[in-house]
C-alpha positions in Angstrom: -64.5 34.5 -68.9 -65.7 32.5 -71.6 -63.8 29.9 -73.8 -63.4 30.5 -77.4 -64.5 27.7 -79.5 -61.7 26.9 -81.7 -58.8 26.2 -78.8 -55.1 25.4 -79.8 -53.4 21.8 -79.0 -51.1 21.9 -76.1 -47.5 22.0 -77.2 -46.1 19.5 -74.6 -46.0 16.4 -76.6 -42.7 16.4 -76.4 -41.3 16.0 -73.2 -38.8 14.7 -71.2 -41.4 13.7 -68.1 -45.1 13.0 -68.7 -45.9 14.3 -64.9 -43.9 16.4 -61.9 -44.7 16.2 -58.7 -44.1 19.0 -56.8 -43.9 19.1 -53.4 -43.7 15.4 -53.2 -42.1 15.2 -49.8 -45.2 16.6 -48.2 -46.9 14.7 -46.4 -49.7 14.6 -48.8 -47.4 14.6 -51.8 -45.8 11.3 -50.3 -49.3 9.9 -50.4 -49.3 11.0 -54.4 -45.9 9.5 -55.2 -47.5 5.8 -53.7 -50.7 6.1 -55.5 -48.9 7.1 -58.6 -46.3 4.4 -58.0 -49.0 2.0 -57.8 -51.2 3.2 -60.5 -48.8 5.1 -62.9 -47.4 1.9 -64.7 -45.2 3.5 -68.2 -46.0 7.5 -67.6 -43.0 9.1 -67.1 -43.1 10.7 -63.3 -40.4 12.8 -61.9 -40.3 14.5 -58.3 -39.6 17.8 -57.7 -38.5 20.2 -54.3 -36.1 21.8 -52.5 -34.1 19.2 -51.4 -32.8 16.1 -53.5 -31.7 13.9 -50.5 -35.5 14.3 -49.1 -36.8 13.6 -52.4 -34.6 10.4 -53.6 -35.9 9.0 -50.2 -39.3 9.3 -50.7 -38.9 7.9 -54.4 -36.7 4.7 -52.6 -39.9 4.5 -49.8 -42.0 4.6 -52.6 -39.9 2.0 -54.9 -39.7 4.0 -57.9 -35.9 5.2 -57.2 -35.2 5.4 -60.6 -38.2 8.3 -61.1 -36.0 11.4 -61.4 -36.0 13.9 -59.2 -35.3 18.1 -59.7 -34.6 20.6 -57.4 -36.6 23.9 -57.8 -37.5 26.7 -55.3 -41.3 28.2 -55.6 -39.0 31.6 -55.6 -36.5 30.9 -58.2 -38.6 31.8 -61.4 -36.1 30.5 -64.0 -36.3 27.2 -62.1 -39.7 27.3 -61.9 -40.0 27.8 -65.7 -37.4 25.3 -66.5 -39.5 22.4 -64.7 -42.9 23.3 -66.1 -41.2 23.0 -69.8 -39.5 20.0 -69.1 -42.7 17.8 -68.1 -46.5 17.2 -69.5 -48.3 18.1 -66.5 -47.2 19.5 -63.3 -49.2 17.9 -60.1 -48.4 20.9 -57.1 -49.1 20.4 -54.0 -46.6 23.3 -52.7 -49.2 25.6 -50.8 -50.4 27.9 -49.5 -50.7 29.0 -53.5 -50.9 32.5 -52.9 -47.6 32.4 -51.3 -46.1 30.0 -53.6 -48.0 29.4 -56.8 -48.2 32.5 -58.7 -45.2 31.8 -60.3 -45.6 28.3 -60.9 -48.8 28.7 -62.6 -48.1 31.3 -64.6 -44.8 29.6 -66.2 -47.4 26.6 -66.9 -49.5 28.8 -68.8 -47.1 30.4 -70.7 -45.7 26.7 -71.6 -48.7 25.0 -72.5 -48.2 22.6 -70.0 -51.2 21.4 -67.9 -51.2 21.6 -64.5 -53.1 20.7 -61.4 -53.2 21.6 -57.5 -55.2 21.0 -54.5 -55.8 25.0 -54.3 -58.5 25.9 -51.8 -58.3 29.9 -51.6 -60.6 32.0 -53.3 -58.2 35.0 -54.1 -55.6 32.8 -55.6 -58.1 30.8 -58.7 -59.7 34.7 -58.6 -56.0 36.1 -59.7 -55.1 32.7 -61.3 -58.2 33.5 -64.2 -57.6 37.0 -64.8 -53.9 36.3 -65.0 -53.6 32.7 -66.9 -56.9 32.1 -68.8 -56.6 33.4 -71.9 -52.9 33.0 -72.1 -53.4 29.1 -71.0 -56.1 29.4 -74.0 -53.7 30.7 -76.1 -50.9 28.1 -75.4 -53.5 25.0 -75.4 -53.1 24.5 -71.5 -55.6 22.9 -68.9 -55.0 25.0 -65.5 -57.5 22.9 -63.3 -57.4 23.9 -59.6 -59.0 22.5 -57.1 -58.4 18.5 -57.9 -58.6 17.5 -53.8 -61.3 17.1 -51.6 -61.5 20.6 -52.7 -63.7 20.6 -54.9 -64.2 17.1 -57.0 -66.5 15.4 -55.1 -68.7 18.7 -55.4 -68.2 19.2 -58.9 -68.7 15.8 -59.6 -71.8 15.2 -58.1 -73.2 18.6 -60.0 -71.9 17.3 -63.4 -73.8 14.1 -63.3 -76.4 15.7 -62.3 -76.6 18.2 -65.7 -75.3 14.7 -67.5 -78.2 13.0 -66.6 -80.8 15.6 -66.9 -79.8 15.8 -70.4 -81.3 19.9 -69.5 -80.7 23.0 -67.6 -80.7 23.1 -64.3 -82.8 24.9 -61.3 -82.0 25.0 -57.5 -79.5 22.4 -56.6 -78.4 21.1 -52.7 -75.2 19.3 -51.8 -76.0 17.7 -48.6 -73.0 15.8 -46.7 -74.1 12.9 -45.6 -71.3 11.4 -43.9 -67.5 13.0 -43.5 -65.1 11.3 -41.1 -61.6 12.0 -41.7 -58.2 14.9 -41.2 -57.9 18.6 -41.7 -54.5 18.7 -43.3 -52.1 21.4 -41.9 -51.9 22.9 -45.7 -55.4 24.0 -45.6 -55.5 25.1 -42.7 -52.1 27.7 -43.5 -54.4 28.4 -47.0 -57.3 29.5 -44.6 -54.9 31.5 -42.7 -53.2 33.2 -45.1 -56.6 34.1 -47.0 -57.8 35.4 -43.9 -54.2 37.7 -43.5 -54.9 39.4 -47.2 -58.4 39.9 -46.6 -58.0 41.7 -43.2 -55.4 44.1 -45.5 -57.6 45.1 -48.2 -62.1 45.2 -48.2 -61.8 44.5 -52.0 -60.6 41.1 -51.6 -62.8 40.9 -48.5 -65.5 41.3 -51.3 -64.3 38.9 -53.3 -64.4 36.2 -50.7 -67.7 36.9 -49.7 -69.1 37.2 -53.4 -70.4 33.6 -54.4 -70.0 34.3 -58.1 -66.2 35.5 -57.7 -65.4 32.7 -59.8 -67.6 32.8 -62.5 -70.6 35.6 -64.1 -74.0 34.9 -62.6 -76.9 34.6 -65.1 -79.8 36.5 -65.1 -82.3 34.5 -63.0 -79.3 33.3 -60.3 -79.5 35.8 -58.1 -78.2 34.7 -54.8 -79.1 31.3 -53.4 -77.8 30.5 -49.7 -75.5 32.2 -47.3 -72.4 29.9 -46.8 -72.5 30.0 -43.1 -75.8 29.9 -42.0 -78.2 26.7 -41.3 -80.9 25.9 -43.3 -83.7 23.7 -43.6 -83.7 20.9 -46.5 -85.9 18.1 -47.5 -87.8 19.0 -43.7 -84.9 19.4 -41.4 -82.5 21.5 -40.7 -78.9 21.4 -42.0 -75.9 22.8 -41.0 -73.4 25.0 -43.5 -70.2 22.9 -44.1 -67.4 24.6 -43.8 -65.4 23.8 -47.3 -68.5 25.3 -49.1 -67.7 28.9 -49.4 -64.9 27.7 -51.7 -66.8 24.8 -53.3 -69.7 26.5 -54.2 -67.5 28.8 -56.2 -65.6 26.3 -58.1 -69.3 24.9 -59.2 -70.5 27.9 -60.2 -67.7 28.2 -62.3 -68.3 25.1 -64.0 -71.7 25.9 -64.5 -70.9 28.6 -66.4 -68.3 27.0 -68.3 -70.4 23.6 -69.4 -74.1 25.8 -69.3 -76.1 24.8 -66.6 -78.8 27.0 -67.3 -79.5 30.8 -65.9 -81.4 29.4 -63.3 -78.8 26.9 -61.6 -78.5 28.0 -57.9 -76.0 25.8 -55.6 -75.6 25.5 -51.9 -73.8 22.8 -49.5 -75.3 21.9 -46.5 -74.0 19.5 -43.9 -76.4 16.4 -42.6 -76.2 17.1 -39.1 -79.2 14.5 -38.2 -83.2 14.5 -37.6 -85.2 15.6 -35.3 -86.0 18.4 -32.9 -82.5 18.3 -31.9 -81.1 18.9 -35.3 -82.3 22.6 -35.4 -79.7 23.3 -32.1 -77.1 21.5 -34.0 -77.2 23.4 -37.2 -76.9 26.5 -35.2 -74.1 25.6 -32.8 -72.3 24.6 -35.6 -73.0 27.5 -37.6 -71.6 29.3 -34.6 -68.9 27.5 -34.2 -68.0 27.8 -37.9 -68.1 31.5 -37.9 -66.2 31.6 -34.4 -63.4 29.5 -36.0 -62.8 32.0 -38.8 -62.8 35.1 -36.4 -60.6 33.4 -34.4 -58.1 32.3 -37.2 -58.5 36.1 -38.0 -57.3 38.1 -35.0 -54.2 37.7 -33.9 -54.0 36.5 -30.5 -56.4 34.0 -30.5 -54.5 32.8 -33.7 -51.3 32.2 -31.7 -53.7 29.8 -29.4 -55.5 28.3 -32.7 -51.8 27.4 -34.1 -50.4 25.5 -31.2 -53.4 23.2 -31.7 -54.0 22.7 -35.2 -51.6 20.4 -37.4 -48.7 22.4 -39.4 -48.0 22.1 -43.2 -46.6 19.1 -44.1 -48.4 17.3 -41.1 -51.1 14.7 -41.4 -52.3 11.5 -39.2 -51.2 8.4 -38.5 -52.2 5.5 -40.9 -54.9 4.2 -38.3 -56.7 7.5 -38.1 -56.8 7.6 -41.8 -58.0 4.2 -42.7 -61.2 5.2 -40.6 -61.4 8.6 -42.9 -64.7 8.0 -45.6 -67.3 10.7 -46.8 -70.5 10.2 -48.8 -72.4 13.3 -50.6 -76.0 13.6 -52.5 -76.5 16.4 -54.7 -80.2 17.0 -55.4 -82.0 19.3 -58.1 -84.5 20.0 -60.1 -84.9 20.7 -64.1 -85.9 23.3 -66.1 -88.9 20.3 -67.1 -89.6 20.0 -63.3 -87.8 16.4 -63.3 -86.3 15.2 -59.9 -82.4 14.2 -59.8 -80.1 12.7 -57.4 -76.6 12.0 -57.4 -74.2 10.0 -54.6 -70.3 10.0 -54.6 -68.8 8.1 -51.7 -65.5 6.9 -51.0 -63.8 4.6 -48.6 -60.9 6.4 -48.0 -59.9 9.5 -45.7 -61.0 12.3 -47.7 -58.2 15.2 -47.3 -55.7 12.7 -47.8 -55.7 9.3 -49.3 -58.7 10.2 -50.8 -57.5 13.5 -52.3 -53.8 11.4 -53.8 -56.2 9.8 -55.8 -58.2 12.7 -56.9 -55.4 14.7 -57.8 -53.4 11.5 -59.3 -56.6 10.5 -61.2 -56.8 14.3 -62.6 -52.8 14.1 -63.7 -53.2 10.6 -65.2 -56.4 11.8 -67.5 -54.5 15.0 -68.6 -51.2 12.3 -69.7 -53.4 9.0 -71.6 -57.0 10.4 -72.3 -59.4 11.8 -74.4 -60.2 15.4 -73.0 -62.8 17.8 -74.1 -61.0 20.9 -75.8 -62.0 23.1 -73.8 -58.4 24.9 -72.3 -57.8 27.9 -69.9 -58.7 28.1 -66.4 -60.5 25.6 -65.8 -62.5 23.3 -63.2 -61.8 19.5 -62.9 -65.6 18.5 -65.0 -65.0 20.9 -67.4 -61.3 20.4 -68.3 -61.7 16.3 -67.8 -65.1 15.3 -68.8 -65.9 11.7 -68.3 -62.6 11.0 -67.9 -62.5 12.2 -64.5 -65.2 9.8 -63.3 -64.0 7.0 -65.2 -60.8 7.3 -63.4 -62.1 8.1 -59.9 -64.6 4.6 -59.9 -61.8 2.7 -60.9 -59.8 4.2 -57.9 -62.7 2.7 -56.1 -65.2 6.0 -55.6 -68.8 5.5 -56.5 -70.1 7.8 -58.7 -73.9 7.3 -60.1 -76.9 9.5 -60.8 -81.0 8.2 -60.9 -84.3 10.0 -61.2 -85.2 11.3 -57.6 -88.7 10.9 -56.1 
């Protein structure tokens, strides 16, 4: 899984769109198409999906009616391959992947064109590296999954961490401070159709469960936290939050990739408050965590679960997502036994206006920026660099990292 050191230039340069948006009449891809429209200013942008009517009006709702638009169907593979080699980067937010990305990123890959999602399932980045990487190596192509809510602010907060430690790194917590905002109905079908190949096959139950699925442990890892279990922290108790069995995998990855040290080890907890209380809570909500999944699992509690829970394409109101905001500190220690804290926090509703700039910020720096080199399969710190976070404050998140005491 390593990258080689001398990596080819992308062949996109030229073009006939600098980004494609697919899946832009989503709900979540309409918040995309007015951050980009806001934010894009010369970069050629074109929408793409399976209706042209639906897309010209979100391009007119948008004000960018001239933006082209191009029908293409996740199942039509010469379609498929015909808008990743007409554009820069593709920007998907057609999920759940598994059911509809395979092709997509592979044709990206093959076409050395950089691409981005707001992927959340294990099994899909799992096929997606030992399918893509070294081809997308070969080709000069960034695959970055993962440029949502799922998992920047994670890997963010770990990379300025190492950046700041100027060293390896030792046992590392993510602790959610404060999270207020939407599930959107695309993760949730993710989860869901995650769960339904799992219960088909114990390998990929393994490879769910496996925290280094993602990446090659090194030799003093060994395991560090179970996803969905509390655990105590700075003297009280914490609750599992329930993005982290995916995060912590993305991380991991990008501690590989960038060298972290063999001793890194990464968990994510969830602030749940202080006090005797807060031992309760951890565990109810550990509970309820777990209970969820089961649930989501078996069939006819499913049924129940899906009546309740927003479908793709769903999201809420603009009231209910003005109120949306989360803050995270990441804490570690060095291999010199030095202290380190990071905070990102953003004022906007995480899974949705928070993740259209996320992913728009991730698109923009793969068009106009200075990149590190690295290509193939890659996370969003290690295929954007400091480009990322320069992008991401000036979209108004706060990034910083200090010596702890």
């Amino acid at each position: 899984m390593t990258t080689s050191s001398a990596q080819p230039q992308s062949r996109n340069h030229d073009r006939e769109y600098d980004i494609v948006v697919y899946g832009a009449t989503g709900f979540v891809g309409r918040l995309i198409v007015d951050h980009l429209a806001k934010h894009a200013g010369q970069t050629k942008v074109a929408l793409a999906g399976r209706n042209a009517q639906k897309l010209a009006d979100v391009a007119e709702n948008a004000g960018v009616s001239d933006w082209p638009v191009i029908v293409a169907d996740a199942a039509d593979q010469q379609a498929v391959a015909q808008l990743a080699a007409s554009t820069k980067v593709v920007l998907t937010v057609v999920g759940p992947y598994a059911k509809y990305g395979r092709t997509l990123v592979a044709e990206c890959a093959k076409a050395g064109t950089h691409y981005v999602d707001l992927c959340g399932e294990v099994l899909f980045v799992h096929d997606s590296i030992a399918n893509n990487h070294e081809v997308a190596q070969q080709t000069g192509a960034k695959i970055v999954h993962s440029c949502g809510f799922d998992s920047i602010p994670s890997d963010v907060a770990v990379r300025e961490l190492h950046e700041a430690a100027h060293t390896k790194l030792g046992e590392t917590t993510l602790l959610f401070k404060h999270v207020k905002g939407g599930v959107s109905g695309g993760t949730i079908d993710s989860v869901r159709v995650q769960l339904e190949q799992a219960k088909k096959d114990p390998k990929l139950r393994r490879i769910i469960a496996d925290q280094y699925a993602l990446a090659e442990p090194g030799p003093d890892q060994g395991k560090f936290g179970v996803d969905l279990r509390p655990a105590r922290f700075r003297r009280h108790w914490r609750a599992p939050f329930f993005m982290s069995p995916f995060n912590t995998r993305i991380v991991q990855r990008s501690a590989m990739l960038a060298d972290y040290g063999d001793s890194f080890r990464y968990r994510e907890l969830l602030n749940v408050g202080r006090g005797p209380k807060a031992f309760v809570r951890a565990n109810i909500f550990a509970a309820v965590c777990r209970l969820a999944l089961a649930a989501m699992a078996f069939g006819p509690t499913a049924k129940l679960i899906d009546k309740k829970l927003p479908k793709p394409g769903e999201g809420p109101s603009a009231e209910a997502q003005a109120e949306g905001r989360f803050t995270i500190e990441a804490y570690t220690v060095d291999t010199s036994g030095i202290h380190w804290r990071s905070k990102v926090s953003l004022e906007e509703d995480p899974g949705y206006a928070g993740t259209a700039i996320m992913i728009s910020s991730a698109a923009l720096a793969l068009v106009h920026d200075d990149l590190p080199d690295t290509t193939g399969v890659l996370t969003p710190t290690v295929a954007l660099g400091d480009a990322l976070s320069r992008r991401l404050r000036a979209g108004g998140m706060t990034i910083e990292a200090v010596q702890a005491r």
